[in-house]
C-alpha positions in Angstrom: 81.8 103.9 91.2 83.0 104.4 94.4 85.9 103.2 96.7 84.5 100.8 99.1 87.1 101.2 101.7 87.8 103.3 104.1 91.5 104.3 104.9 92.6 103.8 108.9 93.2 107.1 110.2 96.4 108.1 112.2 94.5 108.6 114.9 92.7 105.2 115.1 95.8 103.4 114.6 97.8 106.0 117.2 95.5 104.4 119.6 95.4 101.3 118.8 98.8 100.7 119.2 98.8 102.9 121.9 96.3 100.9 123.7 98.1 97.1 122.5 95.7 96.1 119.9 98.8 96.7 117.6 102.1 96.0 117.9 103.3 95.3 114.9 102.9 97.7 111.6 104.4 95.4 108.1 106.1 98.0 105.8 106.5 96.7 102.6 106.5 97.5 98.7 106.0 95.4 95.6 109.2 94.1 93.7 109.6 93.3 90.3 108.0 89.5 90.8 105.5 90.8 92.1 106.4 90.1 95.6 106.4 92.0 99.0 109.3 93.1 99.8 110.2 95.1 103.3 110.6 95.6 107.4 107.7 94.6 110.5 108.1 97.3 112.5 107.3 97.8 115.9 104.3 99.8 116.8 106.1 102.6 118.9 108.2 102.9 116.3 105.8 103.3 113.7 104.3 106.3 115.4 108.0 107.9 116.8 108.9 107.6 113.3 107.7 106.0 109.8 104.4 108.1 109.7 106.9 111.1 109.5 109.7 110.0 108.2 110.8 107.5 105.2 112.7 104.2 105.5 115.4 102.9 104.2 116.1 99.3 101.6 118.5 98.3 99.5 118.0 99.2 96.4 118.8 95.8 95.5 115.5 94.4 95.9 114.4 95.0 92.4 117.1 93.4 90.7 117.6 90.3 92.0 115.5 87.2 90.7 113.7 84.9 93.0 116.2 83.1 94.9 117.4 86.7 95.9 120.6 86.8 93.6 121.9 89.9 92.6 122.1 90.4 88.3 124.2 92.5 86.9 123.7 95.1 84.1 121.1 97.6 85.6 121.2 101.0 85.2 119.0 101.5 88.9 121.9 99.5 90.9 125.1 97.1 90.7 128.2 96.1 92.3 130.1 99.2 91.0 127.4 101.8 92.5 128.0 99.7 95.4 124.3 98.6 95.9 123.1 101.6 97.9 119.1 102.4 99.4 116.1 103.9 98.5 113.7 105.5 100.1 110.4 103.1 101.2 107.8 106.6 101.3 104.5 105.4 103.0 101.5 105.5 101.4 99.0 106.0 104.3 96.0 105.4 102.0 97.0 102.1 102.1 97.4 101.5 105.6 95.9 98.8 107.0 94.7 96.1 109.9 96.2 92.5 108.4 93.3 90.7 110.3 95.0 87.3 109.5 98.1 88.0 112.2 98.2 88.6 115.6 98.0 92.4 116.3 99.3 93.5 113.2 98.4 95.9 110.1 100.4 96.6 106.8 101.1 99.7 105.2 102.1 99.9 101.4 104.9 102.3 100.6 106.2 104.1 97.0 110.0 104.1 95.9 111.9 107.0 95.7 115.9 107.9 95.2 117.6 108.6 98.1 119.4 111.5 96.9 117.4 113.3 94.5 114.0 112.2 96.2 112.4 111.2 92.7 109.9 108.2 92.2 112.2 105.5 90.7 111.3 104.5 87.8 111.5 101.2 87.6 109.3 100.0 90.7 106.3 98.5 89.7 103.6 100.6 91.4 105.0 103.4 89.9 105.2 102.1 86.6 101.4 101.7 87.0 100.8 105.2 88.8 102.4 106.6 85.4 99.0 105.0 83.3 96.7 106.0 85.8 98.0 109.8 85.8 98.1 109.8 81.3 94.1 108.1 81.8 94.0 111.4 84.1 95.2 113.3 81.6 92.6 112.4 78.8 89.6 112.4 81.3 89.5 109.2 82.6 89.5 106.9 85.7 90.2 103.1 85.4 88.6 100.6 87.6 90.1 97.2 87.6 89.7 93.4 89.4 91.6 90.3 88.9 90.5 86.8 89.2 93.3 85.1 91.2 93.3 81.0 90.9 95.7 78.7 93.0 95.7 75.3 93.9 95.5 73.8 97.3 97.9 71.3 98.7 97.6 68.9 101.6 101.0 69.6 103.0 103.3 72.4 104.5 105.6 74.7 102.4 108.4 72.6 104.3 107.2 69.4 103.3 106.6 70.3 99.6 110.1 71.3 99.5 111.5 68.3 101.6 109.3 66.4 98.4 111.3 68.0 96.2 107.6 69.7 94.5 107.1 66.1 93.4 104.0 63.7 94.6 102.4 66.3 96.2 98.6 66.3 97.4 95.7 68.4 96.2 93.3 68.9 98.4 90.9 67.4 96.3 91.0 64.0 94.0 88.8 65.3 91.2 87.9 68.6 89.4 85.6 70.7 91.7 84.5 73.5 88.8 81.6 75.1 91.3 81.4 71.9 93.4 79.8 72.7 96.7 80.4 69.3 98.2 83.7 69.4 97.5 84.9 72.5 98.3 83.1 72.3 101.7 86.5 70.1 102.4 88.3 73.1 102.4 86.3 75.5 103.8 88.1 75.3 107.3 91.2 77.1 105.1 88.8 78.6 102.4 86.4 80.8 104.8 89.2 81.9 106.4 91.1 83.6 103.7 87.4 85.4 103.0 86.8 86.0 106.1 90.1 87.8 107.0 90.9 89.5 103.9 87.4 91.0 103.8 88.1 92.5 107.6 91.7 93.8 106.5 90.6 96.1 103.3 90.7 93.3 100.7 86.4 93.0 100.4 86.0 89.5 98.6 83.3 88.6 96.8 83.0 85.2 96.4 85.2 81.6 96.4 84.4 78.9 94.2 86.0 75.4 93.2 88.1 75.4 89.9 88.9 73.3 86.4 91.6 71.6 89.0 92.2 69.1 92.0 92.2 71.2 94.8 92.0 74.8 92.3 89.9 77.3 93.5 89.4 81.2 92.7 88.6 83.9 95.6 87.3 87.1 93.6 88.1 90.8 94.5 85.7 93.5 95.1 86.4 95.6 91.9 88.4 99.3 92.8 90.0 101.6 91.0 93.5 100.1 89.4 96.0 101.3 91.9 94.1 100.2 94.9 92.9 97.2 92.9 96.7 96.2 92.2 97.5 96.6 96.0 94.5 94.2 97.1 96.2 91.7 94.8 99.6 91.7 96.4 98.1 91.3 99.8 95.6 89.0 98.9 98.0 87.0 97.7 100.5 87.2 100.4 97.9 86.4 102.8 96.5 83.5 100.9 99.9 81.9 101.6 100.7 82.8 105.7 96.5 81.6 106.1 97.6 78.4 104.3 100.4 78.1 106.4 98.4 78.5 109.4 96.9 75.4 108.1 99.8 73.2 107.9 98.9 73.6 103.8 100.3 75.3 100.9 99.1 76.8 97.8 100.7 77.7 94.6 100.1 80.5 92.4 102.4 78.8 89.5 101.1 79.4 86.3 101.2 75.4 85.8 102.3 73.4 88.2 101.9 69.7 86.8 101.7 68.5 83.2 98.2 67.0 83.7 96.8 70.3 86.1 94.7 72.9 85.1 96.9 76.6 84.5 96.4 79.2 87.0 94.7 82.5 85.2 94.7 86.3 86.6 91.6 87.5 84.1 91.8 91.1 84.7 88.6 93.2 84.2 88.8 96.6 83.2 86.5 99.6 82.9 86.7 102.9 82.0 85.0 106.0 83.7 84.6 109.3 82.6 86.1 111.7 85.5 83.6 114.5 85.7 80.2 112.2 85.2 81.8 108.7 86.3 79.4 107.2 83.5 81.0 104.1 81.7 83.0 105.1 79.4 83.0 102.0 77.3 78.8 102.3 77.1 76.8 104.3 75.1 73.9 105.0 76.7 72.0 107.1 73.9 72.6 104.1 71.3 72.3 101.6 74.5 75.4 99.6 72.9 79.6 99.5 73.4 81.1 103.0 72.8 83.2 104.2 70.6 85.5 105.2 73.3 85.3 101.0 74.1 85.9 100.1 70.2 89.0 102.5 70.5 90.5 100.9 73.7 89.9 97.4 73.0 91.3 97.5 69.6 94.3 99.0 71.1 94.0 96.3 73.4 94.1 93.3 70.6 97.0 95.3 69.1 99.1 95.1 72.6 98.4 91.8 73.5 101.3 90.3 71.5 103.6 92.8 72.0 103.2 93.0 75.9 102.7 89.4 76.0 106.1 89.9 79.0 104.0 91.4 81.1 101.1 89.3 81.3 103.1 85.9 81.2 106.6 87.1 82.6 108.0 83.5 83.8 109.1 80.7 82.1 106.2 78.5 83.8 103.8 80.8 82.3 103.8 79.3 78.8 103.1 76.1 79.8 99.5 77.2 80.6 98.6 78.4 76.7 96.9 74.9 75.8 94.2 74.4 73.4 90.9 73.1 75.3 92.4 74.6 78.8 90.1 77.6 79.0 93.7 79.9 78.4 93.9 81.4 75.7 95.9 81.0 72.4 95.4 83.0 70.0 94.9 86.7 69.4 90.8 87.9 69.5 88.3 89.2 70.8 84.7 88.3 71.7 81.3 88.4 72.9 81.6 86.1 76.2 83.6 83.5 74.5 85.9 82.0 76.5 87.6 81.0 73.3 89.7 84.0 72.9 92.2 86.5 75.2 89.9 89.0 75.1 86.2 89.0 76.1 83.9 91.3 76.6 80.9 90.8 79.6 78.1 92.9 81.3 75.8 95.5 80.3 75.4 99.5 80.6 77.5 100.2 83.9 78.5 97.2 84.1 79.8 96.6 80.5 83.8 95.8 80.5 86.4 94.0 78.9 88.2 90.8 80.5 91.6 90.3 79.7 92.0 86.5 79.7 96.2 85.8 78.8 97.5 87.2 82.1 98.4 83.9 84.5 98.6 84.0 88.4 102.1 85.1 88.5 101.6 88.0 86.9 102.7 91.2 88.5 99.3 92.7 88.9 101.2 96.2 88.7 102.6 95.2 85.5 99.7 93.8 83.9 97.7 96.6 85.0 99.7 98.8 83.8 100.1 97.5 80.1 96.4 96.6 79.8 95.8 100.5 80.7 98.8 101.7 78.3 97.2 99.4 75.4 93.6 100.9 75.9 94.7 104.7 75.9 97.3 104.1 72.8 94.6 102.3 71.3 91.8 105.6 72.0 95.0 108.1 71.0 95.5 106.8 67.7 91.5 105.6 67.2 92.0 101.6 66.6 89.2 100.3 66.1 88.6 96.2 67.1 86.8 95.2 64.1 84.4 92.7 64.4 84.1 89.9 67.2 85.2 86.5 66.4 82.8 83.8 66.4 83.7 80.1 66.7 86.3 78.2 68.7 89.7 80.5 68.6 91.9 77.2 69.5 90.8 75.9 66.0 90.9 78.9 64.0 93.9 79.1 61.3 93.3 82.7 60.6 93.9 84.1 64.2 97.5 85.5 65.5 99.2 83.2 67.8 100.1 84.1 71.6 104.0 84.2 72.0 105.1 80.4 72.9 107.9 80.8 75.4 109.5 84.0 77.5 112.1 84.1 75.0 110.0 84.7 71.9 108.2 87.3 73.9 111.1 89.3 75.0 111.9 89.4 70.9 108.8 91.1 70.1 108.5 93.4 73.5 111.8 94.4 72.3 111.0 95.1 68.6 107.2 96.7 69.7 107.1 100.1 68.7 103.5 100.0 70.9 105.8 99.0 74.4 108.0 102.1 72.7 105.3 104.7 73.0 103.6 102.9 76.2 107.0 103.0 78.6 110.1 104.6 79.4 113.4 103.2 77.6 114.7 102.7 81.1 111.5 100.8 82.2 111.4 99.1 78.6 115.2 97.9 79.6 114.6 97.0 83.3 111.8 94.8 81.9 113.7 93.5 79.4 117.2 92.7 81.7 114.9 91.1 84.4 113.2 88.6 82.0 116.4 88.1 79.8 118.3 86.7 83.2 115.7 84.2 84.0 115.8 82.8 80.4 119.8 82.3 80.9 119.1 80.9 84.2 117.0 78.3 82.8 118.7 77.1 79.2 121.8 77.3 81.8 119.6 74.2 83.8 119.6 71.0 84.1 115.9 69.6 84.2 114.2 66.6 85.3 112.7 65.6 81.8 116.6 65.7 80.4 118.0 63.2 83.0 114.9 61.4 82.2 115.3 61.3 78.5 118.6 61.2 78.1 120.4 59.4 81.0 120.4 56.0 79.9 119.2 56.0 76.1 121.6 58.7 74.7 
């Protein structure tokens, strides 16, 4: 298992932007949504200064929700501290060419305090760096990939809004689940989102046509989790300025229409011992699942309540937990059932575990990050899985239920002793603030379906 990329160095960038092939470096860092957050910066200054030196952002930008409003009650920033900067610290492993613009690469960077220098806490990439080091710890390496769906729409981010996200146009008129013919349509916007993100550092494997009008899935090159995580956030990005390029859109929503198809992020994960880089989850003396594996992924089944927040963080996201919908709904795990959250595919070295609840908006960091916690509590304190479940899981009456709304998981991340011994109380709180303002925020809201229901008859 190796890393199939290799990092720009500062000299080839140096003279690329020296000789005009770049002129534009985008430094940026993953919020709390998910999101990238941060400064295009010129290409002299890039070399005079940002290779050496760290930037400067409000600190801000990881308490505010998605329309960019400040919230109150953090510990990391407020009003009263007066809403001072962190650092932005490139990472140069991350760097580079973002094949998709015009003479420009990206650069990823970490968080730190301003005054004492320290990674903060509560930014997401080091929230994951924090598993990967404790996998470190007990001799492992994690290598993850996420299966990112959207849906494809006919008109302009402009336009959808100027629609009010109503009546909006798919780019295809029936489901096109591995349909050639169909998603040869779209291949204009399609090949190019493959085609770019595999010359920027993002290799993709395939693209196929979804369970939805106009839904289709690009795949990842597998890597290990960090770099995995930080393929996601620029896949993603760049999946939306390459639609827009188009004079399209696409969304990422967990569920965007009663009568669509939900948007999944299945994360595979697999486990690698450090000194041998065997899988960790295969036995290769009994040729079956390892122990290790039954460990993990029993601390996995155990977590997936419990951390339910960070694999469906939204409001939206609970929409998509419908029986017959391919997401899941209750709590199991299987041999390649698609039935259950958990599912368990390949052979040997290629023998993982998928993790089916996360949706598209998922913070990959986040999800990442709890998937890995699960797994090592679940080897720590030896939890076994048990046996597979056979059968349709939407049916069974013996299987624990998934969460049915943010706010019921909030309750049980809240009253998880597992999210206790997985994270920080500060990043337990920061989670738990974030996701507690967007449930005000929306019982505070008046919706469509009220006005509906209620305007005349009531």
């Amino acid at each position: 298992m190796t890393l199939p990329r290799d990092p720009i160095t500062i000299e080839e960038i140096e003279n690329r932007i020296r000789g005009g092939e770049v002129d534009t470096v985008v430094c940026a860092f993953p919020d709390h949504l998910g999101r990238l957050v941060g400064k295009r910066v010129t290409g002299s200054y890039f070399l005079d200064h940002v290779l050496t030196h760290p930037m400067h952002a409000c600190a801000y930008l990881l308490t505010v929700d998605t329309e960019m409003t400040p919230l109150p009650g953090f510990e990391l920033t407020s009003w009263e501290m007066g809403y001072g900067d962190f650092r932005m610290t490139p990472d140069l492993s991350t760097l580079r060419y973002a094949k998709w613009l015009d003479k420009t690469a990206i650069l990823l960077c970490d968080v730190h305090n301003d005054e004492t220098g320290d990674p903060v806490e509560e930014a997401p990439r080091n929230i994951l760096r924090n598993q990967i080091e404790a996998a470190g710890e007990m001799g492992y390496e994690l290598y993850m990939a996420s299966e990112l769906e959207f849906y494809l729409f006919g008109e302009n981010y402009r336009q959808v809004r100027a629609k009010g996200y109503q009546n909006l146009s798919p780019s295809s008129d029936y489901i096109i689940d591995y349909h050639i013919l169909a998603t040869t349509y779209d291949e204009p916007v399609i090949r190019d989102i493959r085609n770019y993100l595999s010359a920027s550092g993002v290799p993709i494997e395939f693209s196929k046509g979804e369970w939805g009008h106009g839904q289709h899935e690009i795949n990842i090159v597998y890597a290990p989790a960090l770099e995995m995580a930080d393929r996601h956030v620029i896949y993603k990005n760049a999946v939306k300025e390459i639609a827009a390029h188009h004079e399209m859109s696409v969304s990422f929503m967990a569920k965007y229409s009663n009568d669509a198809a939900g948007n999944s992020c299945h994360i595979h994960t697999s486990l690698a011992d450090k000194e041998n880089k065997e899988n960790a989850f295969w036995d290769a003396d009994k040729n079956e699942p390892s122990q290790v594996f039954r460990w993990f992924l029993g601390g996995l089944l155990r977590a997936e309540k419990d951390l339910t927040l960070l694999f469906a963080p939204t409001i939206n996201s609970y929409k998509r937990f419908e029986a017959g919908s391919f997401a899941p709904t209750a709590i199991a795990w299987s041999r390649d059932n698609r039935t259950c959250c958990l599912r368990t595919i390949g052979h040997a070295g290629s023998f993982r575990v998928e993790n089916r609840m996360p949706g598209a908006d998922a913070n990959p960091y986040l999800a990442f990050a709890a998937t890995i916690g699960a797994g090592l509590w679940g080897i720590k304190n030896q939890v076994d899985c048990g046996d597979p479940f056979k059968g349709d899981a939407y049916q069974s009456l013996e299987l624990e239920r998934v969460p049915h709304s943010l706010e019921k998981a909030i309750e049980v991340f809240k009253e998880s002793e597992l999210a206790q011994s997985i994270f920080s109380d500060r990043v337990r709180k920061f989670l738990i603030q974030s996701a507690e303002h967007e449930v005000n925020f929306y019982n505070a809201a008046v919706t469509d379906w009220e006005k509906h229901r209620y305007f005349e008859r009531i």
